[in-house]
C-alpha positions in Angstrom: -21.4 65.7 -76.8 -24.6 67.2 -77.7 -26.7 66.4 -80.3 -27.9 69.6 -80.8 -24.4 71.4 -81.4 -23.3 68.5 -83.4 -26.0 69.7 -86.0 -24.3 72.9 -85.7 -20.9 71.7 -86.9 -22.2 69.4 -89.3 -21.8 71.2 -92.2 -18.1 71.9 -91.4 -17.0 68.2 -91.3 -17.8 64.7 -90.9 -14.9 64.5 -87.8 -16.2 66.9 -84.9 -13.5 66.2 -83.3 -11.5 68.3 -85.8 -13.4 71.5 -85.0 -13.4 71.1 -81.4 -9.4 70.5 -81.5 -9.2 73.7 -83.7 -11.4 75.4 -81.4 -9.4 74.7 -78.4 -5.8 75.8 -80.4 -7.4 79.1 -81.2 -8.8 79.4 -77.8 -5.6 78.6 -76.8 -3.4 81.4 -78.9 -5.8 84.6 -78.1 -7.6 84.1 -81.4 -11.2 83.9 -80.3 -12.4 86.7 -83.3 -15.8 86.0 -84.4 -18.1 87.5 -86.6 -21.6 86.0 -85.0 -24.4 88.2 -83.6 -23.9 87.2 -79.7 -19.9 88.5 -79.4 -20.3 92.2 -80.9 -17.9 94.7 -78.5 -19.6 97.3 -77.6 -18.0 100.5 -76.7 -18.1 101.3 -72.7 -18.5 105.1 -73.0 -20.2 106.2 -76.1 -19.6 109.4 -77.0 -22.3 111.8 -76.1 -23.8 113.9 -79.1 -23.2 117.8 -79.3 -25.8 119.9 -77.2 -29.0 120.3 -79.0 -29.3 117.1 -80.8 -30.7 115.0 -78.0 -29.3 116.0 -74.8 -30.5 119.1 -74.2 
């Protein structure tokens, strides 16, 4: 494993093994939801603003 994402998981527990197995069971049952920077959804089609605001 790498060293570097072992740092990451440190802080969560001593057994990384534990957060990689509760990783995979939420992978596993659809519940991938995170709250970090780098997974935001973004809207396809944003709505486009009323004429004279900025599409003009």
């Amino acid at each position: 494993m790498d060293a570097q994402l072992l740092d990451q998981i440190k802080h969560l527990t001593n057994d990384p093994s534990k957060v990689i197995e509760t990783a995979i069971r939420q992978w596993l049952r659809g519940e991938r939801d995170r709250d970090d920077e780098l997974t935001r959804t973004l809207r396809r089609n944003p709505p486009v603003p009323p004429r004279g605001e900025w599409n003009d």
